[in-house]
C-alpha positions as CSV (number, residue, x, y, z in Angstrom):
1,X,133.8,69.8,44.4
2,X,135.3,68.5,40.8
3,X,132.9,67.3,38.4
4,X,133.2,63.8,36.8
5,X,134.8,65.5,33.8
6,X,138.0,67.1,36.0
7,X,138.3,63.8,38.2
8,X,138.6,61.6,34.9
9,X,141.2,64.0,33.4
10,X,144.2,62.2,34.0
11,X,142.9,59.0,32.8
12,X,141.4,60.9,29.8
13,X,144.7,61.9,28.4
14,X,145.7,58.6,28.0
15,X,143.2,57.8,25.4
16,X,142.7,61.4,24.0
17,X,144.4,61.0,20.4
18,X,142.4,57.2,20.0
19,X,139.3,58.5,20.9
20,X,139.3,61.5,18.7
21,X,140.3,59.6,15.7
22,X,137.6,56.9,16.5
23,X,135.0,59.5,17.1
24,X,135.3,61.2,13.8
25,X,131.7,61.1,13.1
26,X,130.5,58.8,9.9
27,X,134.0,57.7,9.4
28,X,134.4,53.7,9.9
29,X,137.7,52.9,12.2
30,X,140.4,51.6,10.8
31,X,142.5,48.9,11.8
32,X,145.6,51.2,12.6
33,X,142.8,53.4,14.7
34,X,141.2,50.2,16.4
35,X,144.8,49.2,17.6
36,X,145.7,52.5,19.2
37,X,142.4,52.5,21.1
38,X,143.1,49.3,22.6
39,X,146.7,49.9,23.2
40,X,145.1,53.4,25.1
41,X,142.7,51.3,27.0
42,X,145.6,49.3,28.3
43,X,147.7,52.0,29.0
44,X,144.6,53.2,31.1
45,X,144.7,50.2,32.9
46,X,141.7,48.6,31.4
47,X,142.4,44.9,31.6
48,X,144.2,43.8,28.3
49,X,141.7,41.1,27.3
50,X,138.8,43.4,28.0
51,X,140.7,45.9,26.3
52,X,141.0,43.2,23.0
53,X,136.9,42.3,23.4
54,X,136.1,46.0,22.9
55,X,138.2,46.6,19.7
56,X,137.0,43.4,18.1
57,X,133.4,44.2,18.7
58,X,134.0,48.1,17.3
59,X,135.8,45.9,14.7
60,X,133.6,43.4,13.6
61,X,131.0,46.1,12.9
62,X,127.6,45.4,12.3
63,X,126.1,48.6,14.4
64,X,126.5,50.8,11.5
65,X,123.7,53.2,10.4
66,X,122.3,52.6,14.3
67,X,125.2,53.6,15.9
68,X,128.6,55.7,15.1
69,X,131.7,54.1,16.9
70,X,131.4,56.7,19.6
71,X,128.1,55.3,20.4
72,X,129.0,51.6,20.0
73,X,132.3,52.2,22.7
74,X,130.3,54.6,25.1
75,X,127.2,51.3,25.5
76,X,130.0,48.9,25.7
77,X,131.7,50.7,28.4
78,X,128.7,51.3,30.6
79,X,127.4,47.8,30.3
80,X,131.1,46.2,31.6
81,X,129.9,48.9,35.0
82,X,126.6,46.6,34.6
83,X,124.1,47.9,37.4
84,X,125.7,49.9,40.4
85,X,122.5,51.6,42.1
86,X,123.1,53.8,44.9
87,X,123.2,51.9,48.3
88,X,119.7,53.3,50.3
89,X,121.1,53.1,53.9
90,X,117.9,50.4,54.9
91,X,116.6,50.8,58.6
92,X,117.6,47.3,60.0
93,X,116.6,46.3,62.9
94,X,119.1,46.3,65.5
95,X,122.0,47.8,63.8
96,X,122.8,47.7,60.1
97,X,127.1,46.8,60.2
98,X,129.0,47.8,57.6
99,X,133.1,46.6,57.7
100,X,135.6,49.0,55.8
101,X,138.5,47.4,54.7
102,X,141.8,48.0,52.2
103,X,145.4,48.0,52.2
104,X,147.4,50.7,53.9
105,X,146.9,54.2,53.1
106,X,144.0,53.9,50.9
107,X,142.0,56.2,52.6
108,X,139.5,53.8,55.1
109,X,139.2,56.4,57.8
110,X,138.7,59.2,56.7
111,X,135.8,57.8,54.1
112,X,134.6,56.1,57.1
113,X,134.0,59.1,59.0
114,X,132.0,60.4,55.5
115,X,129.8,57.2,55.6
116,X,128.6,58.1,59.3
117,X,127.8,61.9,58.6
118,X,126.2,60.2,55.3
119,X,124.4,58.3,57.4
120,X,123.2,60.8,59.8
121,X,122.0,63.2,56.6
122,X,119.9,59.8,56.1
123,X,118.2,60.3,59.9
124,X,120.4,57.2,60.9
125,X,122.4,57.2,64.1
126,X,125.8,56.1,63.5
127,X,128.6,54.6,65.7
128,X,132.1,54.4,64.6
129,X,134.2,51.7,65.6
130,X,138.3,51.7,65.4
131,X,139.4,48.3,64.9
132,X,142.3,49.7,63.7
133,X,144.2,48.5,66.9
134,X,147.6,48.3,65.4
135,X,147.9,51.8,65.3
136,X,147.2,54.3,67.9
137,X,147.2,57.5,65.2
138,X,144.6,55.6,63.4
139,X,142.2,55.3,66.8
140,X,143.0,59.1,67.3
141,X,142.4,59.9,63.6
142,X,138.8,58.4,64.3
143,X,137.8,59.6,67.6
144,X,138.7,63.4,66.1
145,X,136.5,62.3,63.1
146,X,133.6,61.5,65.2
147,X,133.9,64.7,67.4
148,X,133.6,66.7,64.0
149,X,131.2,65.0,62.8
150,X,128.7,64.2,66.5
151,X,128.7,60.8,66.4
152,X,129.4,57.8,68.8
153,X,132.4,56.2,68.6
154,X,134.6,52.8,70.4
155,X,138.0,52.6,70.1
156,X,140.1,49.7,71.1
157,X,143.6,49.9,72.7
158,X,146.9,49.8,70.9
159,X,147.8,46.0,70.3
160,X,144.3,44.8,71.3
161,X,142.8,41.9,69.3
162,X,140.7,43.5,66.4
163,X,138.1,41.2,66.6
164,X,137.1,41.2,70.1
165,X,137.0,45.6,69.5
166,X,134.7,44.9,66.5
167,X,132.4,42.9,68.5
168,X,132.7,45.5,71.7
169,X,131.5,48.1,68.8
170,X,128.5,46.5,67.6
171,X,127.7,46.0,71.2
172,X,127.7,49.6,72.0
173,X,126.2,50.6,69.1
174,X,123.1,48.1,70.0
175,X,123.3,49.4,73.8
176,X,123.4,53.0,72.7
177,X,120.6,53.2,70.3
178,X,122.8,53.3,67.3
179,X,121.3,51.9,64.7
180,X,124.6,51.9,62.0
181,X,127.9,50.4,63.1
182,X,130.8,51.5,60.9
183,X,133.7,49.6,61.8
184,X,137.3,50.8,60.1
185,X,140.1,47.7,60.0
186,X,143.5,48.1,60.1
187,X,145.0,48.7,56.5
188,X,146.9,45.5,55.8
189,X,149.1,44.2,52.6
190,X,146.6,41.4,50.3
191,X,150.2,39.5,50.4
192,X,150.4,39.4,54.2
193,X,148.5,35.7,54.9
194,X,148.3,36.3,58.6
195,X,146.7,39.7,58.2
196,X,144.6,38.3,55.9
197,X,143.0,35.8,58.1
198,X,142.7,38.3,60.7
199,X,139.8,39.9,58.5
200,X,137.7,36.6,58.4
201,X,138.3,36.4,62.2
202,X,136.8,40.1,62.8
203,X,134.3,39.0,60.2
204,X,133.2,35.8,62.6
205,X,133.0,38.0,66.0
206,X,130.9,40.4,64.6
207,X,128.3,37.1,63.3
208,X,128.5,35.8,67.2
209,X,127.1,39.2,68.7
210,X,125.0,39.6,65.8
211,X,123.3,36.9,63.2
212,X,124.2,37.8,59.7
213,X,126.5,40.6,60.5
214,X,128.8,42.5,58.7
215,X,125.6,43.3,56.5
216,X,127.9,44.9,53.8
217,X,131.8,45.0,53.9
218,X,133.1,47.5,51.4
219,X,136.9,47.9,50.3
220,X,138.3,51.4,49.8
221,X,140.7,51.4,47.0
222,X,143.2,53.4,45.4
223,X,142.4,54.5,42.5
224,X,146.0,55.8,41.6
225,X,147.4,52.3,41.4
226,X,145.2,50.9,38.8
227,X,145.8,47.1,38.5
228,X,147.3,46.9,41.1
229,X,144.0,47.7,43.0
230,X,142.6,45.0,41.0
231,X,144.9,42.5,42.1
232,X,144.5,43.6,46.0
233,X,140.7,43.4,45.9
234,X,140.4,40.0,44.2
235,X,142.4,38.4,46.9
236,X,140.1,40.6,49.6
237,X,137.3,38.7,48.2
238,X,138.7,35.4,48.1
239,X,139.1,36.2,52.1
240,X,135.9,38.3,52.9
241,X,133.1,38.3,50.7
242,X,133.1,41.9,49.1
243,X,129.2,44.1,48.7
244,X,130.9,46.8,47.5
245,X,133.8,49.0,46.6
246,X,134.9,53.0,47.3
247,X,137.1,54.5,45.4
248,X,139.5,57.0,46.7
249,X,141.8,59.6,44.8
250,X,140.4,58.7,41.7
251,X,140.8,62.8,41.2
252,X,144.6,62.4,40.6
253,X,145.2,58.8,38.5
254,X,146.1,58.7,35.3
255,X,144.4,54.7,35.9
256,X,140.9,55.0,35.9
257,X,140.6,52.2,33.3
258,X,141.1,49.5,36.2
259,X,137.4,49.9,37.3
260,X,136.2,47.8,34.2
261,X,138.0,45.2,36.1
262,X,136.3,45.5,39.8
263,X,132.6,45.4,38.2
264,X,133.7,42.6,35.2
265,X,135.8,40.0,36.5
266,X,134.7,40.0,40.6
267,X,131.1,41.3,40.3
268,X,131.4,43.8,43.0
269,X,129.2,47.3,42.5
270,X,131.2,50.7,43.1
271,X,129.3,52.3,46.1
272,X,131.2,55.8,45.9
273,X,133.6,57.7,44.2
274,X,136.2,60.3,46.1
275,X,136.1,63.2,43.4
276,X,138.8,65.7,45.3
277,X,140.2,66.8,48.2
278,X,136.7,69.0,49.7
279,X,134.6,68.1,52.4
280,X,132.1,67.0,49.8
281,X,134.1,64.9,48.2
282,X,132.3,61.6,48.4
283,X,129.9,60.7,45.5
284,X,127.7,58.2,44.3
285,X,129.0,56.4,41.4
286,X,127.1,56.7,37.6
287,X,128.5,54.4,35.6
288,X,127.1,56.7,32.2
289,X,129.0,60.2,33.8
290,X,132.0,57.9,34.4
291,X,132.3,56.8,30.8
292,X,131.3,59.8,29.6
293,X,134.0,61.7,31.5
294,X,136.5,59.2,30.6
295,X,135.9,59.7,26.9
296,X,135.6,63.2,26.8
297,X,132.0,63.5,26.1
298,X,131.5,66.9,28.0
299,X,128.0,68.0,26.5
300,X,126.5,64.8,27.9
301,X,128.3,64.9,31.4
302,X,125.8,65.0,34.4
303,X,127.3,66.3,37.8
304,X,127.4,63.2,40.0
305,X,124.6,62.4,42.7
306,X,126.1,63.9,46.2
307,X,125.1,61.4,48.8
308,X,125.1,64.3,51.1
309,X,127.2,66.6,52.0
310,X,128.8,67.1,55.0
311,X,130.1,69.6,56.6
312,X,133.5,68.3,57.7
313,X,136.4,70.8,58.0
Protein backbone atom coordinates (compact mmCIF):
# COMPACT_ATOMS: atom_id res chain seq x y z
CA UNK A 1 0.00 0.00 0.00
CA UNK A 2 1.81 3.62 -0.77
CA UNK A 3 1.71 6.09 1.75
CA UNK A 4 0.42 9.68 1.20
CA UNK A 5 4.03 10.79 0.73
CA UNK A 6 4.79 8.23 -2.48
CA UNK A 7 1.21 8.85 -4.04
CA UNK A 8 1.86 12.73 -3.97
CA UNK A 9 5.30 12.32 -5.56
CA UNK A 10 4.68 13.19 -8.86
CA UNK A 11 2.73 16.26 -8.04
CA UNK A 12 5.53 17.06 -5.51
CA UNK A 13 8.16 17.54 -8.03
CA UNK A 14 6.40 20.12 -9.57
CA UNK A 15 6.65 22.46 -6.81
CA UNK A 16 9.92 20.99 -5.15
CA UNK A 17 12.51 23.99 -5.91
CA UNK A 18 9.48 26.78 -4.81
CA UNK A 19 8.83 25.12 -1.83
CA UNK A 20 12.27 24.67 -0.59
CA UNK A 21 13.13 28.24 -1.26
CA UNK A 22 9.89 29.39 0.55
CA UNK A 23 10.43 27.06 3.37
CA UNK A 24 13.86 28.36 4.31
CA UNK A 25 13.04 28.83 7.84
CA UNK A 26 13.09 32.67 9.32
CA UNK A 27 13.76 33.94 5.85
CA UNK A 28 10.76 36.30 4.54
CA UNK A 29 9.84 35.21 0.63
CA UNK A 30 10.66 37.30 -1.80
CA UNK A 31 8.81 38.46 -4.66
CA UNK A 32 10.97 36.42 -7.31
CA UNK A 33 10.24 33.21 -4.67
CA UNK A 34 6.43 34.15 -4.31
CA UNK A 35 6.08 34.09 -8.21
CA UNK A 36 7.70 30.73 -8.68
CA UNK A 37 5.48 29.17 -6.03
CA UNK A 38 2.45 30.27 -7.83
CA UNK A 39 3.63 29.51 -11.18
CA UNK A 40 4.39 25.74 -9.40
CA UNK A 41 0.91 25.65 -8.09
CA UNK A 42 -0.32 26.19 -11.59
CA UNK A 43 1.79 23.91 -13.14
CA UNK A 44 0.27 21.52 -10.45
CA UNK A 45 -2.96 22.17 -11.71
CA UNK A 46 -4.07 24.28 -8.75
CA UNK A 47 -6.56 26.68 -10.27
CA UNK A 48 -4.64 29.85 -11.44
CA UNK A 49 -6.76 32.37 -9.42
CA UNK A 50 -6.47 30.15 -6.30
CA UNK A 51 -3.08 29.84 -7.13
CA UNK A 52 -2.70 34.06 -7.22
CA UNK A 53 -4.98 34.18 -3.60
CA UNK A 54 -2.31 32.03 -1.95
CA UNK A 55 0.80 34.02 -3.01
CA UNK A 56 -0.84 37.34 -2.24
CA UNK A 57 -1.78 36.24 1.28
CA UNK A 58 2.02 34.66 1.84
CA UNK A 59 2.73 38.14 0.31
CA UNK A 60 0.94 40.46 2.18
CA UNK A 61 2.47 39.10 5.32
CA UNK A 62 1.19 39.90 8.53
CA UNK A 63 1.67 36.11 10.15
CA UNK A 64 5.15 36.74 10.91
CA UNK A 65 6.62 35.78 14.41
CA UNK A 66 3.32 33.35 14.66
CA UNK A 67 3.94 31.60 11.67
CA UNK A 68 6.95 30.87 9.16
CA UNK A 69 5.76 30.76 5.41
CA UNK A 70 5.77 27.01 5.61
CA UNK A 71 3.19 27.27 8.18
CA UNK A 72 1.17 30.06 6.66
CA UNK A 73 0.91 27.80 3.00
CA UNK A 74 0.41 24.38 4.84
CA UNK A 75 -3.14 26.22 6.93
CA UNK A 76 -4.01 27.81 3.70
CA UNK A 77 -3.97 24.60 1.88
CA UNK A 78 -5.89 22.57 4.24
CA UNK A 79 -8.52 25.05 4.80
CA UNK A 80 -9.32 25.34 0.64
CA UNK A 81 -10.01 20.94 1.55
CA UNK A 82 -12.41 22.67 4.26
CA UNK A 83 -14.08 19.73 6.23
CA UNK A 84 -14.08 16.14 4.40
CA UNK A 85 -14.97 13.68 7.41
CA UNK A 86 -15.00 10.11 6.55
CA UNK A 87 -18.43 8.92 5.19
CA UNK A 88 -19.87 6.39 8.32
CA UNK A 89 -21.84 3.92 6.13
CA UNK A 90 -25.41 4.96 8.27
CA UNK A 91 -27.91 1.91 8.67
CA UNK A 92 -30.89 3.28 6.62
CA UNK A 93 -33.76 1.79 6.64
CA UNK A 94 -34.66 0.05 3.65
CA UNK A 95 -31.61 0.36 1.67
CA UNK A 96 -29.01 3.14 1.81
CA UNK A 97 -28.33 3.80 -2.48
CA UNK A 98 -25.45 5.12 -3.43
CA UNK A 99 -24.99 6.02 -7.65
CA UNK A 100 -21.29 5.92 -8.92
CA UNK A 101 -20.74 7.89 -11.80
CA UNK A 102 -17.66 9.38 -14.12
CA UNK A 103 -16.45 9.54 -17.54
CA UNK A 104 -15.01 6.60 -19.30
CA UNK A 105 -12.25 4.78 -17.85
CA UNK A 106 -11.99 6.52 -14.61
CA UNK A 107 -12.03 3.57 -12.71
CA UNK A 108 -16.11 3.26 -11.48
CA UNK A 109 -16.17 -0.44 -11.24
CA UNK A 110 -13.67 -1.62 -9.96
CA UNK A 111 -14.00 1.16 -6.83
CA UNK A 112 -17.45 0.05 -6.80
CA UNK A 113 -16.74 -3.41 -6.08
CA UNK A 114 -14.20 -1.80 -3.00
CA UNK A 115 -17.28 0.24 -1.73
CA UNK A 116 -19.34 -3.16 -1.26
CA UNK A 117 -16.56 -5.22 0.45
CA UNK A 118 -16.08 -1.68 2.41
CA UNK A 119 -19.40 -2.03 3.22
CA UNK A 120 -19.53 -5.52 4.33
CA UNK A 121 -16.21 -4.84 6.75
CA UNK A 122 -18.93 -2.28 8.12
CA UNK A 123 -21.58 -5.43 8.92
CA UNK A 124 -23.68 -4.05 5.91
CA UNK A 125 -25.08 -6.26 3.24
CA UNK A 126 -24.30 -4.94 -0.04
CA UNK A 127 -25.84 -5.45 -3.60
CA UNK A 128 -24.17 -4.36 -6.71
CA UNK A 129 -26.05 -3.18 -9.45
CA UNK A 130 -24.56 -2.89 -13.31
CA UNK A 131 -26.27 -0.17 -14.93
CA UNK A 132 -23.59 -0.19 -17.11
CA UNK A 133 -25.84 -1.56 -19.89
CA UNK A 134 -23.94 -0.23 -22.78
CA UNK A 135 -21.30 -2.56 -22.35
CA UNK A 136 -21.46 -6.15 -21.83
CA UNK A 137 -17.43 -6.35 -20.46
CA UNK A 138 -18.55 -3.81 -17.95
CA UNK A 139 -21.65 -6.24 -16.56
CA UNK A 140 -19.09 -9.13 -16.65
CA UNK A 141 -16.35 -7.00 -15.00
CA UNK A 142 -18.98 -6.62 -12.06
CA UNK A 143 -20.58 -9.89 -11.70
CA UNK A 144 -16.65 -11.32 -11.32
CA UNK A 145 -16.24 -8.50 -8.72
CA UNK A 146 -19.11 -9.56 -6.75
CA UNK A 147 -18.14 -13.40 -6.90
CA UNK A 148 -14.69 -12.29 -5.34
CA UNK A 149 -15.90 -10.31 -3.14
CA UNK A 150 -19.66 -12.55 -1.83
CA UNK A 151 -21.97 -10.14 -2.57
CA UNK A 152 -25.36 -9.89 -4.41
CA UNK A 153 -25.35 -8.57 -7.55
CA UNK A 154 -28.18 -7.38 -10.78
CA UNK A 155 -27.04 -6.93 -13.98
CA UNK A 156 -28.96 -5.66 -16.86
CA UNK A 157 -28.76 -6.87 -20.50
CA UNK A 158 -26.58 -5.25 -23.23
CA UNK A 159 -28.61 -2.22 -24.72
CA UNK A 160 -31.20 -2.34 -21.96
CA UNK A 161 -32.42 1.09 -20.61
CA UNK A 162 -30.17 2.02 -17.57
CA UNK A 163 -32.73 3.33 -15.66
CA UNK A 164 -35.30 0.78 -15.53
CA UNK A 165 -31.84 -1.78 -14.41
CA UNK A 166 -31.25 0.78 -11.61
CA UNK A 167 -34.67 0.62 -10.36
CA UNK A 168 -34.71 -3.49 -10.86
CA UNK A 169 -31.45 -3.16 -8.54
CA UNK A 170 -32.81 -1.34 -5.76
CA UNK A 171 -35.64 -3.67 -5.92
CA UNK A 172 -33.67 -6.76 -5.37
CA UNK A 173 -31.60 -5.32 -3.05
CA UNK A 174 -34.91 -4.38 -0.87
CA UNK A 175 -36.38 -8.03 -1.74
CA UNK A 176 -33.12 -9.72 -0.72
CA UNK A 177 -32.36 -8.12 2.57
CA UNK A 178 -29.67 -5.91 1.19
CA UNK A 179 -29.54 -3.13 3.01
CA UNK A 180 -26.75 -1.06 0.52
CA UNK A 181 -27.39 -0.68 -3.16
CA UNK A 182 -24.28 0.33 -5.19
CA UNK A 183 -25.27 1.04 -8.49
CA UNK A 184 -22.15 1.55 -11.29
CA UNK A 185 -23.35 3.86 -14.51
CA UNK A 186 -22.03 3.59 -17.67
CA UNK A 187 -18.86 5.91 -18.12
CA UNK A 188 -20.09 8.70 -20.42
CA UNK A 189 -18.25 12.01 -22.00
CA UNK A 190 -19.51 15.45 -19.66
CA UNK A 191 -19.76 16.86 -23.48
CA UNK A 192 -22.13 14.12 -24.59
CA UNK A 193 -25.85 16.02 -23.74
CA UNK A 194 -27.84 12.97 -24.35
CA UNK A 195 -25.74 10.88 -22.08
CA UNK A 196 -25.89 13.41 -19.78
CA UNK A 197 -29.57 13.42 -19.36
CA UNK A 198 -29.55 9.80 -19.12
CA UNK A 199 -28.03 10.24 -15.51
CA UNK A 200 -30.94 12.47 -14.24
CA UNK A 201 -33.27 9.86 -15.80
CA UNK A 202 -31.55 6.88 -13.68
CA UNK A 203 -31.52 9.40 -10.92
CA UNK A 204 -35.57 9.79 -11.15
CA UNK A 205 -36.24 5.80 -11.41
CA UNK A 206 -34.40 5.10 -8.56
CA UNK A 207 -36.77 8.21 -6.47
CA UNK A 208 -40.00 6.25 -7.91
CA UNK A 209 -39.07 2.78 -6.19
CA UNK A 210 -37.67 4.56 -3.45
CA UNK A 211 -38.43 8.22 -1.77
CA UNK A 212 -35.30 10.19 -1.54
CA UNK A 213 -33.05 7.81 -3.30
CA UNK A 214 -29.83 7.95 -4.61
CA UNK A 215 -28.97 8.87 -0.93
CA UNK A 216 -25.30 9.83 -2.09
CA UNK A 217 -24.09 9.91 -5.77
CA UNK A 218 -20.32 10.01 -5.81
CA UNK A 219 -18.13 10.76 -9.03
CA UNK A 220 -14.92 8.74 -9.58
CA UNK A 221 -12.34 10.88 -11.09
CA UNK A 222 -9.15 10.79 -12.67
CA UNK A 223 -6.77 12.11 -10.96
CA UNK A 224 -4.13 12.00 -13.80
CA UNK A 225 -6.01 14.61 -15.84
CA UNK A 226 -6.02 17.34 -13.40
CA UNK A 227 -8.27 20.21 -14.69
CA UNK A 228 -9.61 18.55 -16.87
CA UNK A 229 -11.30 16.42 -14.00
CA UNK A 230 -12.38 19.67 -12.82
CA UNK A 231 -14.13 20.66 -15.75
CA UNK A 232 -15.99 17.05 -16.11
CA UNK A 233 -17.25 17.14 -12.54
CA UNK A 234 -18.67 20.71 -12.59
CA UNK A 235 -20.80 19.88 -15.43
CA UNK A 236 -21.79 16.31 -13.53
CA UNK A 237 -23.07 18.49 -10.89
CA UNK A 238 -24.88 20.86 -12.94
CA UNK A 239 -26.69 17.42 -14.07
CA UNK A 240 -26.87 15.27 -10.82
CA UNK A 241 -26.37 16.79 -7.66
CA UNK A 242 -22.80 15.49 -6.43
CA UNK A 243 -22.27 14.18 -2.26
CA UNK A 244 -19.06 13.29 -2.91
CA UNK A 245 -16.04 12.55 -5.02
CA UNK A 246 -13.24 9.33 -5.38
CA UNK A 247 -10.35 9.82 -6.60
CA UNK A 248 -8.58 7.30 -8.71
CA UNK A 249 -4.84 7.03 -9.79
CA UNK A 250 -3.93 9.75 -7.90
CA UNK A 251 -0.60 7.42 -7.32
CA UNK A 252 0.67 8.21 -10.86
CA UNK A 253 -0.24 12.25 -11.70
CA UNK A 254 1.99 14.72 -11.76
CA UNK A 255 -1.76 16.89 -11.16
CA UNK A 256 -2.69 16.52 -7.73
CA UNK A 257 -3.17 20.37 -7.44
CA UNK A 258 -6.62 20.10 -9.25
CA UNK A 259 -8.28 18.84 -5.88
CA UNK A 260 -8.21 22.54 -4.42
CA UNK A 261 -10.62 23.03 -7.18
CA UNK A 262 -13.34 19.97 -6.43
CA UNK A 263 -13.56 21.08 -2.58
CA UNK A 264 -13.28 25.25 -3.49
CA UNK A 265 -15.28 26.13 -6.33
CA UNK A 266 -18.19 23.10 -6.27
CA UNK A 267 -18.28 22.31 -2.48
CA UNK A 268 -18.14 18.66 -2.93
CA UNK A 269 -16.07 16.50 -0.04
CA UNK A 270 -13.46 13.85 -1.35
CA UNK A 271 -14.82 10.46 0.10
CA UNK A 272 -11.65 8.31 -0.90
CA UNK A 273 -8.48 8.42 -2.34
CA UNK A 274 -6.98 5.29 -4.77
CA UNK A 275 -3.25 5.32 -3.29
CA UNK A 276 -1.80 2.34 -5.79
CA UNK A 277 -2.45 -0.45 -7.66
CA UNK A 278 -3.01 -3.18 -4.24
CA UNK A 279 -6.06 -4.62 -3.09
CA UNK A 280 -5.97 -2.07 -0.35
CA UNK A 281 -5.80 0.56 -2.24
CA UNK A 282 -8.74 2.64 -1.34
CA UNK A 283 -8.37 5.25 1.43
CA UNK A 284 -10.06 7.74 3.35
CA UNK A 285 -9.06 11.17 2.39
CA UNK A 286 -7.09 13.67 5.23
CA UNK A 287 -6.92 16.72 3.86
CA UNK A 288 -3.63 17.57 6.57
CA UNK A 289 -1.58 14.12 5.14
CA UNK A 290 -2.57 15.40 1.65
CA UNK A 291 -1.02 18.79 2.03
CA UNK A 292 1.57 17.56 3.92
CA UNK A 293 2.56 14.96 1.23
CA UNK A 294 2.20 17.49 -1.44
CA UNK A 295 4.69 19.80 0.13
CA UNK A 296 7.11 17.50 1.18
CA UNK A 297 6.57 17.66 4.90
CA UNK A 298 7.59 13.92 5.56
CA UNK A 299 8.19 14.18 9.49
CA UNK A 300 4.55 15.19 9.93
CA UNK A 301 3.01 12.61 7.38
CA UNK A 302 0.37 10.34 9.03
CA UNK A 303 -0.40 7.04 6.99
CA UNK A 304 -3.93 7.48 5.77
CA UNK A 305 -7.07 5.94 7.53
CA UNK A 306 -7.81 2.41 5.54
CA UNK A 307 -11.51 2.20 5.30
CA UNK A 308 -10.90 -1.49 5.41
CA UNK A 309 -9.20 -3.60 3.70
CA UNK A 310 -10.24 -6.04 1.49
CA UNK A 311 -9.09 -8.88 0.49
CA UNK A 312 -9.55 -8.71 -3.26
CA UNK A 313 -7.13 -10.53 -5.66
Amino acid sequence: MFSWFQALSRTRRQLADAVSRLFQRGAKPDAETLEELEASLILADVPPKMAARFRADLEKGGWEGTQDPRERLRSLLISTLGECPPFDWPRREPVLCIMIVGINGSGKTTTCAKLAHMAKRQGLRPLLGAADTFRAAGSDQLRLWADRIGCEVVVGRTGSDAAATAFDALAAAEARGCNVAIIDTAGRMHTKAPLMEELGKIRRSLAKRLPEAPHEIWMVLDATLGQNALAQARLFHEIVPLTGAILAKLDGSAKGGFVFGIAAELGVPIRYVGLGEGPDDLAVFDPSAFVDALLGLEASIREPHHAGRPDIR
